[in-house]
N, C-alpha and C positions, 0 to 999 in steps of 0.2 A: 418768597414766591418762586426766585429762579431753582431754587433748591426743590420746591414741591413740584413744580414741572419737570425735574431732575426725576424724583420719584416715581414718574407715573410713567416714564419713556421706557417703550418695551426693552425687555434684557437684549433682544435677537433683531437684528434687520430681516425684513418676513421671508427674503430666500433660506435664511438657517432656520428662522421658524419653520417655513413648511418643509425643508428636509429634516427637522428634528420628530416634527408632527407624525411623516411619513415612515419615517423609521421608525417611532412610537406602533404607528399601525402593522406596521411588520411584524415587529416582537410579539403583540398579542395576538395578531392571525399565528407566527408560528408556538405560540399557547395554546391556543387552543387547537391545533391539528396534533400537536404534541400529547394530546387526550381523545383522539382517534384515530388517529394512523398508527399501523405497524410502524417498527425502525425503519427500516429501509426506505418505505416510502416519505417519510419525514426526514430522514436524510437526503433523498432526493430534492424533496420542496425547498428546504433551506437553501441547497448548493443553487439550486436555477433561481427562488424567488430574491435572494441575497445578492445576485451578480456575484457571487462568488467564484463562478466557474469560465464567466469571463475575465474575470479580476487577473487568476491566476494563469490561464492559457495567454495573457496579453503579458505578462510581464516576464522577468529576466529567467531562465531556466523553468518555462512555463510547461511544457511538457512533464517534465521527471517530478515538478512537483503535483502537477495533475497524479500522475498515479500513484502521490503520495494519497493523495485523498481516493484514490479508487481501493487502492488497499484499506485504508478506513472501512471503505464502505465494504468491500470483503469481511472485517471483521464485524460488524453491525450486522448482516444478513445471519449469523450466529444467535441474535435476539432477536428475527424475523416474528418469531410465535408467539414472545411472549406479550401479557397484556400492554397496550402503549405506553403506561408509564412507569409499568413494572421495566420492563426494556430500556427503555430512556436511563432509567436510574442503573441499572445494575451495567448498561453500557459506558457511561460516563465514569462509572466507579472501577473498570476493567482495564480504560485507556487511560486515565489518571498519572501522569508520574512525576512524579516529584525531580525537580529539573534545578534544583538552586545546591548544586556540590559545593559551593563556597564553606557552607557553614556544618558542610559533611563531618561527621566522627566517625575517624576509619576506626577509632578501636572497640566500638558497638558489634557485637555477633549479628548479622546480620547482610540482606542480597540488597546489594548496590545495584539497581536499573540504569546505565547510563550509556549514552553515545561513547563514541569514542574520540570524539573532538573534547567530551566532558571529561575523560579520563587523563587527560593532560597534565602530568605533575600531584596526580593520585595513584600510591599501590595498594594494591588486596594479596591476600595469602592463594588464594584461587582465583583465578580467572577464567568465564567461559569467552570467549567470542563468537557468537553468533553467523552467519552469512558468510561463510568463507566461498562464494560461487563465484564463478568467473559472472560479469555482469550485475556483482553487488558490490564485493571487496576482492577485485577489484572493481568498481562502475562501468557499467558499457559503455558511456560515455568518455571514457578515459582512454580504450581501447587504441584510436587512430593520433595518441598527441602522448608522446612521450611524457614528456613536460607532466603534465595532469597526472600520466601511470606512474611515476615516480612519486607523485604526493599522495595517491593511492597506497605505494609502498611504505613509504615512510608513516603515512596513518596507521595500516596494517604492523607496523613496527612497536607503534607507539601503544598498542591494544596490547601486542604478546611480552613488551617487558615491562607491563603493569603488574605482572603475576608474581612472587617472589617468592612461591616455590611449587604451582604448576599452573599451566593454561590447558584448556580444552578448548580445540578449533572444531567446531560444530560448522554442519551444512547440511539444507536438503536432499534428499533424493528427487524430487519432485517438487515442482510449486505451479500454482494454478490463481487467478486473478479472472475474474469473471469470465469464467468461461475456457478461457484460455490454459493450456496445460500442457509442462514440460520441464523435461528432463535438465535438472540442473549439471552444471561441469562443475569439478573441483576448482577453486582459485588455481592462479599458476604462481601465487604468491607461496601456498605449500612445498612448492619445487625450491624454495631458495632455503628450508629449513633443511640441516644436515641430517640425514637420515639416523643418524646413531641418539639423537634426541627424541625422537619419534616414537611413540606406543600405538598400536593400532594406524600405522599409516596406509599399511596394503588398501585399506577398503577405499581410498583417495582417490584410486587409478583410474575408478573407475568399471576394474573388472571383476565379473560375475563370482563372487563366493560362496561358499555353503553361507556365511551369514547371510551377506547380502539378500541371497533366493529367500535364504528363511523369513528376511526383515520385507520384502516385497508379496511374500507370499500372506505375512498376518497382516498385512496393512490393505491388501488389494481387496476392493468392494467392488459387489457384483456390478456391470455397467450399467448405468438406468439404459430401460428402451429407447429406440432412435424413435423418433417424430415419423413416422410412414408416409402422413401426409406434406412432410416439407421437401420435394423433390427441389434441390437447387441446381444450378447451374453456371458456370461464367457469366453477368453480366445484366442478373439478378438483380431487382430490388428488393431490401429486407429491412428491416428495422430493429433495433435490438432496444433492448429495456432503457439500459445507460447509457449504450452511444450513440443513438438516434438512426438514423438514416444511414443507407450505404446501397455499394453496389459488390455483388459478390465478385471477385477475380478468377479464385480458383476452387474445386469442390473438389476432394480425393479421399480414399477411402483410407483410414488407420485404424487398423487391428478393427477392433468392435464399433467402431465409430468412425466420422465423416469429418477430417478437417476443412475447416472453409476461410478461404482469405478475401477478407472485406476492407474495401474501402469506405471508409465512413466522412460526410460532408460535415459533422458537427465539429473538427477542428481537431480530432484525437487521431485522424491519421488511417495506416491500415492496421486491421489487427488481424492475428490469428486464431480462429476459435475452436471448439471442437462444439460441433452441430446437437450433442447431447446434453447439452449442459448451457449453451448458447442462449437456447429458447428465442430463436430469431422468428421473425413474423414475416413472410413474405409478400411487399408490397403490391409486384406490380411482374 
């Protein structure tokens, strides 16, 4: 008897039950919007209806990993068009990477995806490293605490003598995050490699080449038109897609376009935008 009243005694005490319940109902609401919304916008639902976006702004380096997920969502806007679960699929299968080097075979032909905290005590015959900008490698973060730009150096270290017999230090010329767009710097981690090692370092400095022009000149797309109708000003209410509410700071004009510095109440801070690309909505 004590044993069949054993059996029939729920598995869950009912607070797990109904947050098991509720997170049940989560996952099939986002099923089913996962079968009519565009990406982006199903990326947005998830992050707000998940608390995911409080999760991550409340806890330990809660900023820097926010715009880890705002670059996400940079790359999802890429599958804006296509049908929702054509998108879904072919985005999941684009961000995909294989994250387990333990059981890596470096002597497979073959492009190793990996961090550089993963490349630790692994070499390759080529190596590219990605981000050499001041503000990536090194972190902006890193900037004001020696301490930190030093484990930034020695990470950067640990990336160029994975190569055993060449590396390529790649970087933007530009990078742009919702909206926002700007001229990237060379790392000043470049400045500690001896120049006599170097192929192609001139273009690092910075200053304007026959390439460079040439490489700015096939890359540069006509401006979209500015908004006629959004006259902003300091002190401005607007509203933006992904960071909700703000108040403008400053409005000034660059080149073919309008930079605007907003403050925004939803927890992400001020940003810098460029008003063509913004698509800000002015509240008030």
């Amino acid at each position: 008897p004590e044993a069949e009243e054993t059996a029939h005694q729920p598995l869950f005490n009912s607070r797990i039950s109904q947050t098991l319940t509720d997170f049940g109902n989560l996952m099939e609401e986002f099923i089913t919007h996962s079968q009519e919304l565009n990406l982006v916008d199903l990326f947005d639902l998830v992050v707000e209806r998940s608390g995911y976006k409080k999760y991550i702004l409340g806890g330990i380096e809660g900023e820097e990993r926010w715009e880890n997920i705002l670059e996400l969502r940079t790359v999802a806007q890429q599958y804006r068009d296509f049908k929702p679960q054509d998108g879904l699929a072919a985005f999941l299968e684009g961000v995909t990477l294989v994250s387990d080097v333990d059981g890596l075979d470096e002597s497979v032909d073959t492009v190793t995806l990996i961090t550089l905290h993963q490349a630790k005590g692994l070499e390759f015959p080529v190596v590219f490293i990605v981000g050499m900008e001041d503000g990536i490698l090194p972190h902006f973060k890193s900037f004001d605490d020696p301490a930190q730009m030093e484990e930034e150096r020695r990470l950067c270290y640990v990336g160029v003598t994975r190569a055993k017999q060449r590396v390529y230090l790649v970087r933007a010329f530009r990078r742009s995050l919702m909206g926002s767009s700007t001229v990237s710097r060379p790392s000043r981690f470049l400045n500690d490699i001896p120049p006599h090692l170097i192929q192609g370092g001139g273009l690092w400095s910075g200053e304007e080449s026959q390439i460079t022009r040439a490489i700015y000149s096939w890359n540069k797309a006509p401006a979209p038109s500015l908004n006629n109708n959004v006259a902003l000003k300091a002190g401005d209410h607007v509203r933006h897609a992904q960071f909700g509410n703000g108040v403008v700071v400053s409005c000034k004009p660059v080149r073919d376009d309008k930079e605007v510095l907003v403050a925004f109440t939803s927890g992400v801070g001020v940003k810098k935008l460029l008003l063509s690309f913004a698509n800000l909505e002015k509240t008030k």
